[in-house]
N, CA, C and O of each residue as an XYZ file, in Angstrom:
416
protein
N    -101.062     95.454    -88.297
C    -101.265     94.027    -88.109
C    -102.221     93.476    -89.158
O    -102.114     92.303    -89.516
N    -103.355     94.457    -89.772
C    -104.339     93.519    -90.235
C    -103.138     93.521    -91.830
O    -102.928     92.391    -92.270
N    -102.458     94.665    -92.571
C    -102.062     94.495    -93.308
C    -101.428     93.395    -93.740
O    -101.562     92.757    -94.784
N    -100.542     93.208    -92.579
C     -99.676     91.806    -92.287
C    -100.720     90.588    -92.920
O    -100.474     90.035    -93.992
N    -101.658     90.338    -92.265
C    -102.189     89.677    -91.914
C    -102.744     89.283    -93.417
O    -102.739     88.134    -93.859
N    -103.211     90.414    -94.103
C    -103.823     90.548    -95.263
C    -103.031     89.880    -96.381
O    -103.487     89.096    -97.214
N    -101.609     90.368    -96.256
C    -100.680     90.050    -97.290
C    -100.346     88.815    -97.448
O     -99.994     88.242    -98.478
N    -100.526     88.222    -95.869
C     -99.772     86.478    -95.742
C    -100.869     85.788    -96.351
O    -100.633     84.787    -97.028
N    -102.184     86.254    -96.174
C    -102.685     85.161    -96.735
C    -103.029     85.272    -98.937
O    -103.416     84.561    -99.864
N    -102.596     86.491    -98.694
C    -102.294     86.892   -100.321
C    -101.399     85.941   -100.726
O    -101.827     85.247   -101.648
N    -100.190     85.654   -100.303
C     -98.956     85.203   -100.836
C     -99.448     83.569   -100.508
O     -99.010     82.726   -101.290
N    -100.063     83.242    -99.733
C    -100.474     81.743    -99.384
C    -101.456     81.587   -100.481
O    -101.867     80.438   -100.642
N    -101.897     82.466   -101.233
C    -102.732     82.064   -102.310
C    -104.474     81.524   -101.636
O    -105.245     80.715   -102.152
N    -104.612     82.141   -100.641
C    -105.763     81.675    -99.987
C    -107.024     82.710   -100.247
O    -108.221     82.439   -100.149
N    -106.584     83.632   -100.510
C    -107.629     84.932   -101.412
C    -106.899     86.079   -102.219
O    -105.845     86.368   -101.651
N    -107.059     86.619   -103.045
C    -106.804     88.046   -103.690
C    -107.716     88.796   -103.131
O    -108.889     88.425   -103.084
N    -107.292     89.989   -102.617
C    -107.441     91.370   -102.192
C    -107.380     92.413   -103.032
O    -106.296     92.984   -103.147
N    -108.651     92.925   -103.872
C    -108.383     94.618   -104.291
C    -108.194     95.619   -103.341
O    -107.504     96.638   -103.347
N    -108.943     95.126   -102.527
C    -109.479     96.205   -101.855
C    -109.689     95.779   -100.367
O    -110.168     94.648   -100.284
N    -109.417     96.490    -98.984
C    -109.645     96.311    -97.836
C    -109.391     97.449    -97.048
O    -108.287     97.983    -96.936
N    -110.726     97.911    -96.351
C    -111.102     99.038    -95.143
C    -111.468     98.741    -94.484
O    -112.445     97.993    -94.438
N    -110.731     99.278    -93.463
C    -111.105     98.991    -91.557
C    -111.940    100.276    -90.920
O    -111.311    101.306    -90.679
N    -113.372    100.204    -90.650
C    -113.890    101.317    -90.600
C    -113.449    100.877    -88.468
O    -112.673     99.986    -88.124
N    -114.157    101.730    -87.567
C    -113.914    101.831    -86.132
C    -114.561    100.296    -85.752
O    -114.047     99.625    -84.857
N    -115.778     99.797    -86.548
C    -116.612     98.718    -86.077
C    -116.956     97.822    -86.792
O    -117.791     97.034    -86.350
N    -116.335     97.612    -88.370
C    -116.065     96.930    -89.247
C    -115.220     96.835    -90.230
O    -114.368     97.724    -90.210
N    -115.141     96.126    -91.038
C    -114.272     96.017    -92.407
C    -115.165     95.607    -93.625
O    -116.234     94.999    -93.593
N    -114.378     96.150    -94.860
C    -115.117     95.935    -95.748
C    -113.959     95.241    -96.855
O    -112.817     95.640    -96.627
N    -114.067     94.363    -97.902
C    -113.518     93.868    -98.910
C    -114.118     93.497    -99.687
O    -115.252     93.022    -99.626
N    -112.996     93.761   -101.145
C    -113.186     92.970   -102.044
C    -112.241     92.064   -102.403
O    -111.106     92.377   -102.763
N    -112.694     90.853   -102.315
C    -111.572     89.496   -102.323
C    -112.419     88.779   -103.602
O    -113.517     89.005   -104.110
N    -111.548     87.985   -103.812
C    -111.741     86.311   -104.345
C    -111.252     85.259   -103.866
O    -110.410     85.304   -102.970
N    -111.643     84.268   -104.319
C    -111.682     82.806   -103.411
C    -111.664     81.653   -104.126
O    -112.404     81.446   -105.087
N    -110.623     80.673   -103.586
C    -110.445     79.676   -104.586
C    -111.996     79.296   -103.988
O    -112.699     79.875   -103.160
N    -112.269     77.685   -105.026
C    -113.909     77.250   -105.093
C    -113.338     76.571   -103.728
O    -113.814     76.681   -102.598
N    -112.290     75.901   -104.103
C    -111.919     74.854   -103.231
C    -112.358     74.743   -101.795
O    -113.206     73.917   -101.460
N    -111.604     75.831   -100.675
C    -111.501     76.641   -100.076
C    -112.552     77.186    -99.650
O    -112.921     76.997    -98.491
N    -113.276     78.017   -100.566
C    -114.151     78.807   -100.129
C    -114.360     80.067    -99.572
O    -113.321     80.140    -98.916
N    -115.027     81.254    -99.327
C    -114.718     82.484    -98.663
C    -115.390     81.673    -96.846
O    -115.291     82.458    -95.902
N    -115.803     80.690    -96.613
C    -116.279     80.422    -95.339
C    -115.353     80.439    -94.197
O    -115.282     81.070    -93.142
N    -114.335     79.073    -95.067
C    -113.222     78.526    -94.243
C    -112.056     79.595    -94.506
O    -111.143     79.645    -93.682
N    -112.042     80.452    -95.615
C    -110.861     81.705    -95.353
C    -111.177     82.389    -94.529
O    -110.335     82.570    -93.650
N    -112.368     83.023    -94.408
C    -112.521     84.147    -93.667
C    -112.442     83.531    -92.509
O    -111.675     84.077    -91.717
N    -113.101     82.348    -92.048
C    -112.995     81.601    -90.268
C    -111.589     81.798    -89.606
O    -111.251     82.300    -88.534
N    -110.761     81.115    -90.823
C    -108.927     80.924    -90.256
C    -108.846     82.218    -90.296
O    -108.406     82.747    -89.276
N    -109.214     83.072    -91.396
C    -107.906     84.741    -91.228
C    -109.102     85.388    -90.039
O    -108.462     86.401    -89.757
N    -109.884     85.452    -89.504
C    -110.552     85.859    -88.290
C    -110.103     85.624    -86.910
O    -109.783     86.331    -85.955
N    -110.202     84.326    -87.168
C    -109.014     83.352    -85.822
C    -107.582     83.846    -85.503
O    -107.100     84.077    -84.395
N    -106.899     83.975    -86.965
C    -105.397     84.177    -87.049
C    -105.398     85.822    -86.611
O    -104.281     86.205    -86.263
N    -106.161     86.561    -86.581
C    -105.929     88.068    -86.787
C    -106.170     88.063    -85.039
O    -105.389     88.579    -84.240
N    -107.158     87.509    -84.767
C    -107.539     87.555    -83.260
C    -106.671     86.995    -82.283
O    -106.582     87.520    -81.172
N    -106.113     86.121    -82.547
C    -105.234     85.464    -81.655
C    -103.739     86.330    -81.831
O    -102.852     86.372    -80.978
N    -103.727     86.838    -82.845
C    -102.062     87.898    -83.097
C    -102.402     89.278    -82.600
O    -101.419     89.986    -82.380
N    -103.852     89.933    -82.327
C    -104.291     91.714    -82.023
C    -105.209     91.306    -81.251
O    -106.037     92.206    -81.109
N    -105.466     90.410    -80.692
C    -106.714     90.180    -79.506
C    -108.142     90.612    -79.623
O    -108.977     90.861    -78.754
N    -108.213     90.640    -81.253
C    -109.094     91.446    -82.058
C    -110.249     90.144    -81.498
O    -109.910     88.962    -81.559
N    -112.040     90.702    -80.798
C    -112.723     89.539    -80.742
C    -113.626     90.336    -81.733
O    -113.924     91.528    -81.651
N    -114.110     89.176    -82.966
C    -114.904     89.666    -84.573
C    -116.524     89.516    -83.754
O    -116.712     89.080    -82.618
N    -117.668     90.074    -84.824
C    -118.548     89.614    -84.446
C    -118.391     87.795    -85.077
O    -117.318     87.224    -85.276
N    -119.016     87.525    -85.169
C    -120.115     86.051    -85.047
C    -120.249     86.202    -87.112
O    -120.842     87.178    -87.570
N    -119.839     85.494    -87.755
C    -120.708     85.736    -89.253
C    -119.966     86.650    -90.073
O    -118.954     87.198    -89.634
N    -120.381     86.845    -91.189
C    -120.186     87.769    -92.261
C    -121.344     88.437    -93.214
O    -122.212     88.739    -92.395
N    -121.694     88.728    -94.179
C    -122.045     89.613    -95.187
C    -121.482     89.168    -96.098
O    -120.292     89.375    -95.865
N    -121.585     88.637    -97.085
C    -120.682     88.529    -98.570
C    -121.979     88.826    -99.354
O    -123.120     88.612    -98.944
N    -121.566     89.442   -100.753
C    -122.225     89.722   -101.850
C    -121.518     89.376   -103.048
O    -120.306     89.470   -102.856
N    -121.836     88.980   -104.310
C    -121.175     87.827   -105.433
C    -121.304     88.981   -105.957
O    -122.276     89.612   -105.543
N    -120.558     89.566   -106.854
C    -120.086     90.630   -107.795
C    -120.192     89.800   -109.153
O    -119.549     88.752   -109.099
N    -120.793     90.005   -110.244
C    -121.012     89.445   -111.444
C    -120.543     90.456   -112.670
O    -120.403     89.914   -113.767
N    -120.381     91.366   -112.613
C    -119.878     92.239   -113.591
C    -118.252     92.916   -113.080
O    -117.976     93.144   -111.902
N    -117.382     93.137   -114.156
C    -116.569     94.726   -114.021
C    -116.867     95.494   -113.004
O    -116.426     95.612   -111.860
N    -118.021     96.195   -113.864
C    -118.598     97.139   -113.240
C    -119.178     97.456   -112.093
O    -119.232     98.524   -111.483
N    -119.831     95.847   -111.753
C    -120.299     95.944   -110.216
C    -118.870     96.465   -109.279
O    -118.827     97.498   -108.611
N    -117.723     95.435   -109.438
C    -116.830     95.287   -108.601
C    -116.805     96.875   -108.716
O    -117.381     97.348   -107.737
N    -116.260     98.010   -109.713
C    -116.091     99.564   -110.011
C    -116.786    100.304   -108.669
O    -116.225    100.883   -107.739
N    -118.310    100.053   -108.931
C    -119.407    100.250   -108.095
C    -119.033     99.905   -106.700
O    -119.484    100.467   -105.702
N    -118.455     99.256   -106.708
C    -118.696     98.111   -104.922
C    -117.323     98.950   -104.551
O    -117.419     99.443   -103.427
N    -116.269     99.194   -105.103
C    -114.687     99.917   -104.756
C    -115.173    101.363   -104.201
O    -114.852    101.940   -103.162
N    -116.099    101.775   -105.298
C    -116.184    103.609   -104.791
C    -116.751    103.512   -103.353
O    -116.340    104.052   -102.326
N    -117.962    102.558   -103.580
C    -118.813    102.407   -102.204
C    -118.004    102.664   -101.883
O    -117.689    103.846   -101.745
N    -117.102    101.472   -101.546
C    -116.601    101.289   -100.467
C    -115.671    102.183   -100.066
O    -115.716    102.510    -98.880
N    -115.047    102.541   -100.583
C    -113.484    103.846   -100.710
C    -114.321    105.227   -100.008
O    -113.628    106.131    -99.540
N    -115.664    105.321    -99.970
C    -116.293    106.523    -99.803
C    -117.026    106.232    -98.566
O    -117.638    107.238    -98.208
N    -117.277    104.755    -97.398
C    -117.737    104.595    -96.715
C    -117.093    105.472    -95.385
O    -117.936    105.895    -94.594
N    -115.687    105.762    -95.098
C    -115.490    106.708    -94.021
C    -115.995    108.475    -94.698
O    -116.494    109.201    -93.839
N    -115.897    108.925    -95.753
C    -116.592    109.642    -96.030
C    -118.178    109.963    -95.374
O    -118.636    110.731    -94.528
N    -118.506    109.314    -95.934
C    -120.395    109.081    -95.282
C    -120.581    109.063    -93.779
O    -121.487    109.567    -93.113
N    -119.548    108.388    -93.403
C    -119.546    108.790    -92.168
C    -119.334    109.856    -91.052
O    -119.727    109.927    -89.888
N    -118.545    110.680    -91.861
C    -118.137    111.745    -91.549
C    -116.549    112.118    -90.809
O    -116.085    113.124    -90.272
N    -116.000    110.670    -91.116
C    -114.681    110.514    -90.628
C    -113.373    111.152    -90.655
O    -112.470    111.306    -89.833
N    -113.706    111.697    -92.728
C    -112.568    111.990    -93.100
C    -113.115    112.852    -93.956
O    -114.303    112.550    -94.069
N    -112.774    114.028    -94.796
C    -113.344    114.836    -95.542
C    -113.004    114.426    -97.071
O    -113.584    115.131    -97.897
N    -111.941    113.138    -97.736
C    -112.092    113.070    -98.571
C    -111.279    111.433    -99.123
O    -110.129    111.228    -98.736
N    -111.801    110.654    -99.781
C    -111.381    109.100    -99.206
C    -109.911    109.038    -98.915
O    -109.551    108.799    -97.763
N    -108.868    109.272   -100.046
C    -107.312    109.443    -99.863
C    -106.992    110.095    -98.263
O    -105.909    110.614    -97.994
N    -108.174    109.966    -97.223
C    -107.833    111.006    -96.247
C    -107.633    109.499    -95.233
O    -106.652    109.314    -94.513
N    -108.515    108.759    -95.347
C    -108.462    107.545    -94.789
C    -107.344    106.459    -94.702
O    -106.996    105.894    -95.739
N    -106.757    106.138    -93.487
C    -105.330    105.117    -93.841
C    -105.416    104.322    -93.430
O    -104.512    103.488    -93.490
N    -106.597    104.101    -92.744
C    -107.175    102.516    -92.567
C    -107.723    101.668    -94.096
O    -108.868    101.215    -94.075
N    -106.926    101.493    -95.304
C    -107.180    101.073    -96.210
C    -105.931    100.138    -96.424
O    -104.883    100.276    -95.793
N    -106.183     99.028    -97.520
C    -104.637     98.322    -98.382
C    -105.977     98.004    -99.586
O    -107.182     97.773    -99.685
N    -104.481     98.231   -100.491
C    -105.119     98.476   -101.895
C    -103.411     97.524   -102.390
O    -102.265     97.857   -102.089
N    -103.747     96.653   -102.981
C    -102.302     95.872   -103.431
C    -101.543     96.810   -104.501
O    -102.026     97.423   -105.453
N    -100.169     96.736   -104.042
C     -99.656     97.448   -105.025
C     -99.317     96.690   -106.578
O     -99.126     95.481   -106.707
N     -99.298     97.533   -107.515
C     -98.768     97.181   -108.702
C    -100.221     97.116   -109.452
O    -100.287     96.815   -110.644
């Protein structure tokens, strides 16, 4: 469902997705955002839309961090690709299938 969910609003042009993991008690991404728009009012609607289709209830808020380099984003992917790792979830990230990574 969240894939679904992920892709429609890809194709609606409402964010780009590198990167998205569903850990047991959060998620993590790397998106972009029109200015227009904003990551406020995307993330509000695709929170709403995901909850009302998987009865998913989110916390309250978000976390965002502004990526200014390449390299940060490089940095911010491994994090993240290695966060069920650290946890002790999976023994090696490709082990994890709670991920979407866009193809092509």
């Amino acid at each position: 469902m969240l894939a679904t969910a992920i892709e429609q609003y890809v194709a609606a042009e409402k964010w780009w997705v590198d990167l998205f993991l569903a850990m047991p008690d959060h998620w993590h991404a790397l998106a972009s955002f029109r200015e227009v728009t904003g990551i406020c009012g995307v993330l509000r609607d695709w929170k709403r839309f995901v909850a009302k289709q998987a009865g998913v209830v989110w916390q309250d808020g978000f976390f965002d961090h502004r990526l200014r380099s390449r390299e940060s984003a490089d940095q911010k992917w491994h994090y993240i690709r290695l966060n069920p790792v650290r946890k002790g979830l999976v023994a090696k990230p490709e082990d994890w299938k709670y991920v979407w990574i866009p193809e092509g």
